[in-house]
C-alpha positions in Angstrom: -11.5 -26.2 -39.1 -8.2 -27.3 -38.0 -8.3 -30.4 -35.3 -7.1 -29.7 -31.8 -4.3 -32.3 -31.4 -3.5 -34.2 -27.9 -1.3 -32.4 -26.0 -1.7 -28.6 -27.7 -1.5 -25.8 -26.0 -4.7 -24.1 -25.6 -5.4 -20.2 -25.3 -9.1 -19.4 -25.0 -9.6 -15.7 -25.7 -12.9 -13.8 -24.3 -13.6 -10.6 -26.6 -16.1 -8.2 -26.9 -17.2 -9.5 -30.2 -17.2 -13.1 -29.4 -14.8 -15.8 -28.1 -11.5 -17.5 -29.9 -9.7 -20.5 -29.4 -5.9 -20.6 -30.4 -4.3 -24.5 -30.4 -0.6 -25.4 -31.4 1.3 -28.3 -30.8 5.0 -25.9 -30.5 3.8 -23.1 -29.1 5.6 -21.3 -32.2 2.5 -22.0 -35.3 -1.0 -21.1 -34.3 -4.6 -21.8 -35.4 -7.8 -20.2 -34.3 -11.3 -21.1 -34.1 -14.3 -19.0 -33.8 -15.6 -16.5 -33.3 -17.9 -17.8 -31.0 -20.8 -16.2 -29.7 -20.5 -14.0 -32.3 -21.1 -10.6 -31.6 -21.6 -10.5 -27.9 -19.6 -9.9 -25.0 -17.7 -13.5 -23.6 -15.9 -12.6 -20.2 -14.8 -15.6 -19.6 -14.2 -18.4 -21.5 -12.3 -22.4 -20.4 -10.7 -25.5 -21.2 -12.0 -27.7 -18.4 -9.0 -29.2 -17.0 -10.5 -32.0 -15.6 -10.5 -33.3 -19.3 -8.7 -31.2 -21.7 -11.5 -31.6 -24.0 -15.0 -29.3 -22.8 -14.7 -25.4 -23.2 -17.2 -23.4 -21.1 -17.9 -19.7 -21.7 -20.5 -17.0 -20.5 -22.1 -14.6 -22.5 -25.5 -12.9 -22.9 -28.4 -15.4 -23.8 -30.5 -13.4 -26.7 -32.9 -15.9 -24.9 -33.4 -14.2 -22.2 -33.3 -10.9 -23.3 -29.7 -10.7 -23.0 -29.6 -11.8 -19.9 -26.6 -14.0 -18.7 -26.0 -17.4 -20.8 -23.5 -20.5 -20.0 -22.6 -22.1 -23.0 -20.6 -25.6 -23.1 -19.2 -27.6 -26.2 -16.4 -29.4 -27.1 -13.0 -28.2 -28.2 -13.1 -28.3 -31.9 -16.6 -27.8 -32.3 -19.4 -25.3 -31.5 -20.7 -24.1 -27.9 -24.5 -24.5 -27.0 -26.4 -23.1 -24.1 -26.8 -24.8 -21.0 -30.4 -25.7 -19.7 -30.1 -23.0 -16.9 -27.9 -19.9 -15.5 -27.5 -18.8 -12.2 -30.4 -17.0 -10.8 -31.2 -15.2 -7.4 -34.6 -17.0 -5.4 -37.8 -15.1 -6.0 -38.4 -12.5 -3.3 -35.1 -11.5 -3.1 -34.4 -8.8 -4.4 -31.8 -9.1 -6.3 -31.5 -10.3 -10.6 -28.6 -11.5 -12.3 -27.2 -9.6 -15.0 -23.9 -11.8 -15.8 -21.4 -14.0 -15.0 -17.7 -12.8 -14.7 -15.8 -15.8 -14.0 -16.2 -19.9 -14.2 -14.3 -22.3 -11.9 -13.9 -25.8 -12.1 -14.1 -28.1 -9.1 -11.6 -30.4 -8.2 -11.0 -33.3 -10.3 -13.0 -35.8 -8.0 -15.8 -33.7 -8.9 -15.4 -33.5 -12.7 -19.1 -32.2 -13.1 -18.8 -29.4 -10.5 -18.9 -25.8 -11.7 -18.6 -22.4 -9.8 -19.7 -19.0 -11.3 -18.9 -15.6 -9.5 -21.4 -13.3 -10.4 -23.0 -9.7 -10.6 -24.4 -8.7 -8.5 -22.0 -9.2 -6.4 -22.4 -13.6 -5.6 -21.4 -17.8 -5.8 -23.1 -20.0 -7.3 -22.2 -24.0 -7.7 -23.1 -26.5 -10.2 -23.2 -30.3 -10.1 -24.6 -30.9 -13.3 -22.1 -29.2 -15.6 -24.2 -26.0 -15.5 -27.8 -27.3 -16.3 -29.2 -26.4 -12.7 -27.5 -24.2 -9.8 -27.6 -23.7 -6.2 -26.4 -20.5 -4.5 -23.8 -19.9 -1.2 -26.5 -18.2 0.6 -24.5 -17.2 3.8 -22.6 -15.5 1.2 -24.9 -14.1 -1.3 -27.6 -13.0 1.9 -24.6 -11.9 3.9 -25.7 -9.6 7.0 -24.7 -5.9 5.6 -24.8 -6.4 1.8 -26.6 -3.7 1.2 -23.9 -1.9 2.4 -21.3 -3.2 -0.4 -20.5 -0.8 -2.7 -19.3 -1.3 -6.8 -15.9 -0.7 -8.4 -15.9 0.6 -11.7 -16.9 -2.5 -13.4 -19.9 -3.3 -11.6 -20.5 -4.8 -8.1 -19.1 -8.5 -9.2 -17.4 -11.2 -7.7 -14.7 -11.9 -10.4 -12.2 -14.1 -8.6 -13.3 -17.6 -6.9 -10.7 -20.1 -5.9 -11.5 -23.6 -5.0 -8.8 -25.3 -2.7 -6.6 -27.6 -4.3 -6.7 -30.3 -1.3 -9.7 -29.2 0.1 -13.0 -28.4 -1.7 -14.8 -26.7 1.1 -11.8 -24.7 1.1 -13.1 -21.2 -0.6 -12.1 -18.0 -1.6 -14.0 -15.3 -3.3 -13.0 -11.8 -4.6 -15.4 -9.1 -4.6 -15.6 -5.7 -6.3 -15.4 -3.0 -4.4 -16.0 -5.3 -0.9 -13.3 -7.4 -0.7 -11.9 -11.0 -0.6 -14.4 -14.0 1.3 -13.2 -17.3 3.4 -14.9 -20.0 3.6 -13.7 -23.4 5.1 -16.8 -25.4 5.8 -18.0 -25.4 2.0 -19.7 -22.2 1.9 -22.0 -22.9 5.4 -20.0 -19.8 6.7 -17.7 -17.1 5.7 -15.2 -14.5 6.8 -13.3 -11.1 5.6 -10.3 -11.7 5.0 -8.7 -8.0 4.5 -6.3 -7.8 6.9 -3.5 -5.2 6.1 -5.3 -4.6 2.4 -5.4 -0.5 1.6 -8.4 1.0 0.6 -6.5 4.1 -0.4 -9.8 5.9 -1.5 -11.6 5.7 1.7 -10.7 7.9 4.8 -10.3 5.1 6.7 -7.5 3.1 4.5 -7.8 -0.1 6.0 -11.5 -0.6 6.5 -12.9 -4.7 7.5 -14.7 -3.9 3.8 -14.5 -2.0 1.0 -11.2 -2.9 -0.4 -11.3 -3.0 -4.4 -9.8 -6.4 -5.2 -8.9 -6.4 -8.8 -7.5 -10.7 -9.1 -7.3 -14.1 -6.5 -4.8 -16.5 -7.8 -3.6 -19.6 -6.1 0.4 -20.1 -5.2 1.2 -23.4 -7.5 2.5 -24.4 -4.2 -0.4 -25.7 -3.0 -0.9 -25.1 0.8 -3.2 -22.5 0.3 -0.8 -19.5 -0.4 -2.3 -17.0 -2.8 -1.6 -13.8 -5.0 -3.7 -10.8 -4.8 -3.6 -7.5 -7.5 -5.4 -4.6 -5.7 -6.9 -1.2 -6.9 -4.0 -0.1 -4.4 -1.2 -2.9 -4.4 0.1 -6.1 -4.6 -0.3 -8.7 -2.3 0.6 -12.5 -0.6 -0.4 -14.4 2.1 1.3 -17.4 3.4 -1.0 -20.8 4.2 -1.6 -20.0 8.0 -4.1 -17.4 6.2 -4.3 -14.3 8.3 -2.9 -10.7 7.3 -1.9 -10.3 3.8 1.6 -9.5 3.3 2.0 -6.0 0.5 4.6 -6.9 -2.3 4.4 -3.9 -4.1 7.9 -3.2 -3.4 10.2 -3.2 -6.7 6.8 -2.4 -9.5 7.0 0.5 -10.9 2.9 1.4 -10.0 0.4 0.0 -7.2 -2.3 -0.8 -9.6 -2.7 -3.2 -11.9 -5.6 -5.6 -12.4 -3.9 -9.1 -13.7 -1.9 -11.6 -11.8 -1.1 -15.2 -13.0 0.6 -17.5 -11.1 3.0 -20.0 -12.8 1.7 -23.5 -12.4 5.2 -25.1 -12.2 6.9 -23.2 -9.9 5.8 -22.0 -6.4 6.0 -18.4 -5.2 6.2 -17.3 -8.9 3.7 -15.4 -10.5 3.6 -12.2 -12.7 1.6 -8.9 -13.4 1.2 -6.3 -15.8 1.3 -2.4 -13.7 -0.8 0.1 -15.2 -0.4 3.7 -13.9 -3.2 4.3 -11.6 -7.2 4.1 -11.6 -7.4 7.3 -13.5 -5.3 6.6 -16.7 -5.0 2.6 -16.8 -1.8 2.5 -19.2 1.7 0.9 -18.9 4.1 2.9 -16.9 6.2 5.3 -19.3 3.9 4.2 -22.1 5.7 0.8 -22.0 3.8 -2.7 -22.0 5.7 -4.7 -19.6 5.7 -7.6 -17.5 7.2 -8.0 -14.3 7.8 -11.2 -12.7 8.1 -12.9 -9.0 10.0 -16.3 -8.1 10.1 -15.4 -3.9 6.9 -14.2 -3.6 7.3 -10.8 -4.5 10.7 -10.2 -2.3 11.8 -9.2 -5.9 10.8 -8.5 -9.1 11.7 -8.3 -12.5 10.6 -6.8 -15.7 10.8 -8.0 -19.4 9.5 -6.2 -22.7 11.0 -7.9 -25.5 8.5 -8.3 -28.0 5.5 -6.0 -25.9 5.1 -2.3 -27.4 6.6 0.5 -26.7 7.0 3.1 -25.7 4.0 5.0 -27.3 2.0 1.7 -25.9 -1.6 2.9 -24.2 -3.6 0.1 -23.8 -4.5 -1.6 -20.7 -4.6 -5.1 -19.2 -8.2 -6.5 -17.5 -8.5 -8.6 -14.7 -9.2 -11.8 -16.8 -6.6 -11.0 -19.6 -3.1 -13.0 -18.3 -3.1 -16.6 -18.2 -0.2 -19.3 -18.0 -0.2 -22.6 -19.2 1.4 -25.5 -17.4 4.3 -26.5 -20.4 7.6 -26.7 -19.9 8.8 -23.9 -20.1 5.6 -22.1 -18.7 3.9 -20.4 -21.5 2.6 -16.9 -20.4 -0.2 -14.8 -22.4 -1.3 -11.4 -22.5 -4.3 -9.7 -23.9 -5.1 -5.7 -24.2 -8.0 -4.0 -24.2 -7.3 -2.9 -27.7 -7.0 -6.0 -29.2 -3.8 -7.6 -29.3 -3.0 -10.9 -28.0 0.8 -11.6 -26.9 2.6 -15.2 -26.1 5.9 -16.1 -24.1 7.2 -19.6 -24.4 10.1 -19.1 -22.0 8.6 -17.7 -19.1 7.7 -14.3 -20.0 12.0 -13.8 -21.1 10.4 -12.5 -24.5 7.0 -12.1 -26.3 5.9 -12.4 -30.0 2.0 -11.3 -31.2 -0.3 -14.0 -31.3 -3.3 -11.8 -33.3 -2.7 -7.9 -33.6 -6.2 -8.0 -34.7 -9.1 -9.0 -32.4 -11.8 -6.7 -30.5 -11.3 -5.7 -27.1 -10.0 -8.8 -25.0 -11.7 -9.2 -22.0 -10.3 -12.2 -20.6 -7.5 -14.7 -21.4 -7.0 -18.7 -20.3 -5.0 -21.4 -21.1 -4.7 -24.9 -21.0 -3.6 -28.5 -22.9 -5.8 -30.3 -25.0 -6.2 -34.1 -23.7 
């Protein structure tokens, strides 16, 4: 097994069938470890930042009966469970049955974890994911029972931890809506202000809208990118009202968005044509990219099939790394995994050959 070298870039690759780890020093010549967790589903699978060095990644514990499994190792070798998952207190009512998405904390905290969950909830680590403590003024919210799922399950998929602030955060849930918290969890509040709900008769409900991805602005004062069931969206750091930049894509929906770690107000997203048939406008994989915070867009395909392209893009599945020039990747739901090293300009294949991707995320080796 090829070693990871110092400064590599570093795309980790969720799959149906298991997790991968791609590493090159150029961006241009790839290796690839894995599978790992062979055979099961990984939807979602790090390179801690924090140290360039520890992968996380969830996937079913055969354990537990398949129930949900955090597994940790370091990069270059093999992944092991943790001591614990997230779990719901007794009496209750409620039982985990997985984890979506892992954030790290800040790196003052370089042991803290965050896993959003199904059903629908936060849950925080300080121990690297051996033991876990719930948001409960979140997870017990007043009205849950009222939430309702999106297609993939009622799951909170997207969790953003301030980059100044750790008791700054944000929470996207499936088919509720995005969470605020500013007090470290202690309290929360909708924030879905000017968000359509397209599929409700009342369009812009307090909840109910179906957020598809939560990504910080790189510009660090708490500005954020949103990909909706029904649009595309900012908001500015005085928070509030979201601001719809669907303007200039070629469809409303769409489930990834990445934001460019270099660059503030940049980020880009892959439309698919509506919830019904999920495939690139005009049967073209294309990208479509933002420097003014989606004032403008624009759209590149070199290298990305088409036209006769009818694959689909998940949530998880578009990542950037933080290189100069920004590397961008894309995964499909049929498999194939593509790079940019010049800011999405032009793509080349990374594999052709994998199982489903489920999600996609990149960082540098330290």
């Amino acid at each position: 097994m090829p070693s990871v070298k110092k400064d590599s870039a570093v795309v980790l690759v969720g799959t149906k069938k298991g997790g991968f780890i791609f590493h090159s020093p150029d961006r241009r010549r790839w290796s690839v470890q894995g599978p790992y967790c062979a055979g099961m589903p990984v939807y979602h699978m790090i390179l801690d930042p924090r140290d360039g060095r520890t992968v996380y990644a969830v996937a079913p514990n055969p354990g537990e009966v398949w129930g949900p499994g955090l597994y940790r190792g370091r990069l270059g070798s093999g992944l092991a469970l943790s001591k614990a998952a997230p779990k719901f207190k007794e009496g209750s009512g409620l039982a985990l049955t997985r984890i979506w998405h892992l954030e790290p904390g800040l790196p003052d905290s370089p042991d803290t974890l965050y896993a959003g969950v199904e059903p629908a909830a936060l849950f925080r680590s300080d121990d690297r994911g051996d033991s876990w403590d719930g948001f409960d003024a979140l997870n017990h919210r007043p009205g849950r029972e009222n939430w309702q799922p999106g297609f993939g399950g009622l799951c909170a998929h997207s969790v953003l931890v301030g980059p100044r602030d750790p008791r700054h955060l944000v929470v996207g849930i499936s088919s509720v809506g995005t969470f605020e918290s500013r007090d470290g969890g202690e309290s929360w509040t909708t924030e879905n202000g000017n968000v359509r709900a397209g599929f409700l008769p009342n369009p812009y409900p307090e909840t109910g809208q179906c957020i598809h991805h939560l990504t910080w602005d790189s510009a660090g004062d708490g500005s954020i990118f949103h990909q909706n069931h029904c649009g595309t969206y900012h908001r500015g750091p005085q928070g509030g009202a979201w601001t719809e930049i669907t303007k200039g894509l070629p469809s409303d929906f769409g489930f990834a968005i990445a934001a460019d770690p270099l660059h503030a107000r940049t980020a880009y997203v892959a439309p698919l044509v509506g919830g019904e048939n999920r495939v690139p406008p005009k049967s073209q994989l294309a990208v479509w990219k933002t420097t003014n915070a989606g004032r403008t867009w624009r759209r590149f395909t070199q290298g990305l099939p088409g036209p006769a392209a009818y694959m689909g893009v998940l949530r998880e599945a578009m990542a950037t790394d933080a290189k100069d020039p920004v590397g961008v990747y894309l995964g499909t739901n049929t498999g194939q995994l593509y790079a940019s090293r010049n800011e999405g300009e032009s793509w080349k294949a990374m594999s052709v050959t994998l199982p489903p991707i489920l999600s996609v995320s990149a960082g540098i080796a330290r």
